[in-house]
C-alpha positions in Angstrom: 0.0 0.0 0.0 1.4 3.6 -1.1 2.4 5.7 1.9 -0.3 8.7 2.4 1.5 11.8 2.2 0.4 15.4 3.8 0.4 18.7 1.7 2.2 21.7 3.0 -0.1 23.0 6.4 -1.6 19.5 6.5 -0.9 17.0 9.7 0.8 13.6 8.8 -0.5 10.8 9.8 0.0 8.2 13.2 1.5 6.3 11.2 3.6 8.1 8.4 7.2 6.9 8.2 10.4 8.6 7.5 13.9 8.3 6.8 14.7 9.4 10.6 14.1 6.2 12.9 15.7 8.1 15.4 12.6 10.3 15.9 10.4 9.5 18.9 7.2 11.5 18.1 3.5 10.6 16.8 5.1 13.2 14.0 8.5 11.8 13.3 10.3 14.7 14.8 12.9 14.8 17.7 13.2 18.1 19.5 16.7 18.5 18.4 16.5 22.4 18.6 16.8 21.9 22.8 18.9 18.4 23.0 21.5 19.3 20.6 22.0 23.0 21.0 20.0 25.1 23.8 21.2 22.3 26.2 24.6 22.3 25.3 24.7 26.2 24.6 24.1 26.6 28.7 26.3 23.5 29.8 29.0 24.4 32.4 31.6 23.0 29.8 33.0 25.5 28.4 34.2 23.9 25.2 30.5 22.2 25.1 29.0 25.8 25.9 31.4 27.7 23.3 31.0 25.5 20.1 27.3 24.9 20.9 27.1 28.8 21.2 28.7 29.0 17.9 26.0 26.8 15.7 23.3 28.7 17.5 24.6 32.3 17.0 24.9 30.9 13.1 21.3 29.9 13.2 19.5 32.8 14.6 21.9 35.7 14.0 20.4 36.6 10.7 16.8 36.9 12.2 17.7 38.5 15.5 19.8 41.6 13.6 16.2 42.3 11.7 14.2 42.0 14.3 17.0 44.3 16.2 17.7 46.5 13.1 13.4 47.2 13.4 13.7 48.2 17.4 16.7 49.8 16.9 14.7 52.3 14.2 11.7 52.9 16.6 14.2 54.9 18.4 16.1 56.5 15.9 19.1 54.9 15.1 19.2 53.2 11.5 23.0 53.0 10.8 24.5 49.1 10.5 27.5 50.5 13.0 25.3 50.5 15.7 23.1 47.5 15.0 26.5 45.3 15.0 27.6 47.6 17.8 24.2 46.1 19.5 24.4 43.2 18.6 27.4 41.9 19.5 27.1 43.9 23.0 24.3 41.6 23.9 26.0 38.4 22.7 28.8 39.1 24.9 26.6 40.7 27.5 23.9 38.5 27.9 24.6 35.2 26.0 28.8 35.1 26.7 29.0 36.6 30.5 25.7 35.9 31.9 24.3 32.6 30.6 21.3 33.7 28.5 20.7 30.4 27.1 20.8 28.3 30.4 17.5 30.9 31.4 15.7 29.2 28.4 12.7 27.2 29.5 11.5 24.7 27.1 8.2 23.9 28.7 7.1 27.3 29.1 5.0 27.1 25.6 7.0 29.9 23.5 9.0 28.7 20.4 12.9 29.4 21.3 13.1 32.5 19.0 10.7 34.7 21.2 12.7 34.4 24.3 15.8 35.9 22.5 13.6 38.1 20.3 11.6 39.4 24.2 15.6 39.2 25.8 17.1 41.0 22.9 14.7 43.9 22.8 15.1 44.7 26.5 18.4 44.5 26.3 18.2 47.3 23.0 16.5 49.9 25.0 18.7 49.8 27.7 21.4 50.4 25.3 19.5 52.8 23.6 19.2 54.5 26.8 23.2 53.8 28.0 25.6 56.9 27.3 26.6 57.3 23.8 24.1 55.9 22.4 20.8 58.7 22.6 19.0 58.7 19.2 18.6 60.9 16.6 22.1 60.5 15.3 21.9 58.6 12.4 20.3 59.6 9.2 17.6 58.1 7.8 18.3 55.6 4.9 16.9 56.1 1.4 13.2 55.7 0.8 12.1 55.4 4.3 10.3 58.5 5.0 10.2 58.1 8.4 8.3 54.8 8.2 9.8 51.7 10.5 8.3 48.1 9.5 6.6 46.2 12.8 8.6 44.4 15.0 8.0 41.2 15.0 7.4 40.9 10.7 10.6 42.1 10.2 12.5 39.5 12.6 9.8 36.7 11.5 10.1 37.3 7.5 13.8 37.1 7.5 12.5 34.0 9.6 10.8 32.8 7.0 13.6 33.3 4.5 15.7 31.5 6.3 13.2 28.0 6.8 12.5 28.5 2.9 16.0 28.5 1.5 17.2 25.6 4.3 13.7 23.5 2.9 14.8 24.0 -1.1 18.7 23.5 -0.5 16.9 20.2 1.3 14.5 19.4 -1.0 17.5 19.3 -3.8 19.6 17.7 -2.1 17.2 14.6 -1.7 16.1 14.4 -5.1 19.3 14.4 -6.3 20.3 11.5 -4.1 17.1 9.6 -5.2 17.3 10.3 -9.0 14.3 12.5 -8.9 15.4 14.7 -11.6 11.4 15.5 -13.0 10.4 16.1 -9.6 12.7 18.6 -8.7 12.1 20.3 -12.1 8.8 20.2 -12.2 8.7 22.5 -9.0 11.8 24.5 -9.4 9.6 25.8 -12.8 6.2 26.0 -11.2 6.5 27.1 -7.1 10.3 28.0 -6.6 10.0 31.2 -8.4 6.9 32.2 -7.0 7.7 31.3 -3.3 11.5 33.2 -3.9 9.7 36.6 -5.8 6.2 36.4 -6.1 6.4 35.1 -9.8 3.3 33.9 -11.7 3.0 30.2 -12.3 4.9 29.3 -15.8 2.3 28.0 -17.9 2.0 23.8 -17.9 2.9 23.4 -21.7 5.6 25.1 -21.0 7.0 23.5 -18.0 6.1 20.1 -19.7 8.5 21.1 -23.2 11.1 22.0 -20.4 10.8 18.4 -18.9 11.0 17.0 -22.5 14.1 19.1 -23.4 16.0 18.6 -20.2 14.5 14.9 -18.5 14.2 13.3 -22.0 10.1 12.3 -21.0 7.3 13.5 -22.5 4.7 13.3 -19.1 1.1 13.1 -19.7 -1.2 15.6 -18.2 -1.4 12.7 -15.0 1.6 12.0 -14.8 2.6 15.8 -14.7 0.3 16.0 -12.3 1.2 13.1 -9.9 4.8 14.4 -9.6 4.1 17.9 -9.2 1.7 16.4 -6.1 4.9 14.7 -5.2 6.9 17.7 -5.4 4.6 19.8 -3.2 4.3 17.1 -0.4 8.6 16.7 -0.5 8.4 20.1 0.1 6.0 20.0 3.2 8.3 17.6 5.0 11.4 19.3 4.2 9.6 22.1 5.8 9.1 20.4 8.9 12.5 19.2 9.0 14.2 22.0 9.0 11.5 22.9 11.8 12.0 20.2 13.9 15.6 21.4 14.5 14.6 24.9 15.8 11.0 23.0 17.5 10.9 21.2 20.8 7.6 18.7 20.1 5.8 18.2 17.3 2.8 20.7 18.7 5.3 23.4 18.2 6.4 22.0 14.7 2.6 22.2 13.5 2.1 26.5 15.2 5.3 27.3 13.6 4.5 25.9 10.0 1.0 27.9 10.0 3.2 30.8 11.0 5.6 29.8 8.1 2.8 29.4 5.8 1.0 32.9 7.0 4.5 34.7 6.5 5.3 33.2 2.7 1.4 34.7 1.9 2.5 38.0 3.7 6.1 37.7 1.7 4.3 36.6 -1.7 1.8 39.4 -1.6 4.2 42.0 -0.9 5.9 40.8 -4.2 2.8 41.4 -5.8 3.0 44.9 -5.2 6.1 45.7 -5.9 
């Protein structure tokens, strides 16, 4: 019997399989986010602490410096000096001196990126406030007319980015290793350029003459269909792979990828009207 598969936002089922045994949920999914990185990030070892410290600055350093560039604006001060400046104040600050990540409570019910996000904003308006660093004293960049986007989209989109270009490098990567060639063409014509800019969908005679050019297979309609359906659902659970490293249980796996969903909507549409 063929395996039922989920579309993206969908809930697999009890008992959908995966290529990681090691994962102990109803899902599939380990909470390797906490076990592998937020544990080790606060452990009293300091070579354990440093080079766990390291992969999780990696991870979240692009999304914190948005959501941080965003506060940072609220109060007047745009320029990238002082973001870095900021930045790298709280990491040694907060994270480095003071044990940040050893604070972190897993069963509290917030995804991992909202207690830096709450810590990391605190910790900008005290600095704001520190000497030195009193706003207005940078100028304001080109075309922003005084306009600052909300906090948390700014932080969450660059989020977003992030999940979508790990999912797609993943997504590659296994259909290469399975010889799934038409697959990954078949939605690197049709959904890769629209979830990247916003692009309308290439046309299916199209897409199918590129198959035939490249792949060497004329597809029926069906069959075009059935892989593009394969494509899609590929896509889902590479989705909530890369989520189940920054998740700690699958319930938090499932609220982040309607968040993730919600955000590439948000993203898309501001595409649109550009």
């Amino acid at each position: 019997m063929a395996k039922k598969k989920t579309p993206i936002g969908g809930t697999p089922g009890a008992g959908e399989q995966n290529e990681h045994q090691e994962f102990k949920d109803k899902y599939g999914f380990e909470p390797t986010l906490w076990t592998e990185l937020v544990g080790p990030a606060g452990s009293p070892d300091a070579t354990i602490r440093y080079e766990a410290l390291g992969r999780l600055l990696e991870k979240y350093q692009a999304p914190l410096k948005a959501f941080l560039r965003a506060v940072l604006a609220k109060r007047g001060i745009w320029g990238e000096d002082s973001i870095n400046e900021c930045f790298h104040e709280f990491v040694h600050d907060k994270i480095m001196r003071k044990d940040l990540i050893r604070k972190a409570d897993r069963n509290k019910g917030h995804p991992f990126r909202n207690f830096l996000t709450t810590c990391l904003g605190n910790y900008a308006k005290d600095w704001v406030r520190g000497e030195g660093n009193r706003p207005p004293t940078d100028p304001l960049p080109p075309g922003i007319e005084g306009s600052v986007p909300d906090l948390p989209l700014g932080c969450d989109i660059e989020w977003a980015h992030s999940i979508l270009q790990q999912a797609l490098a993943k997504m590659f990567a296994n259909c290469l290793a399975k010889k799934q060639q038409i697959i990954w063409t078949i939605f690197e014509r049709r959904r890769v350029p629209t979830l990247l800019t916003g692009a309308e969908v290439e046309k299916l005679p199209d897409t199918i003459e590129f198959v035939r050019r490249t792949c060497g297979v004329t597809l029926s309609d069906k069959e075009f269909s059935s892989r593009q359906k394969t494509g899609e659902f590929k896509f889902a659970h590479c989705v909530r792979d890369v989520l189940s490293e920054i998740c700690r249980d699958a319930e938090e796996i499932e609220s982040e990828m309607q968040v993730f969903i919600e955000l590439l909507r948000a993203i898309m549409q501001g595409h649109a009207r550009e």
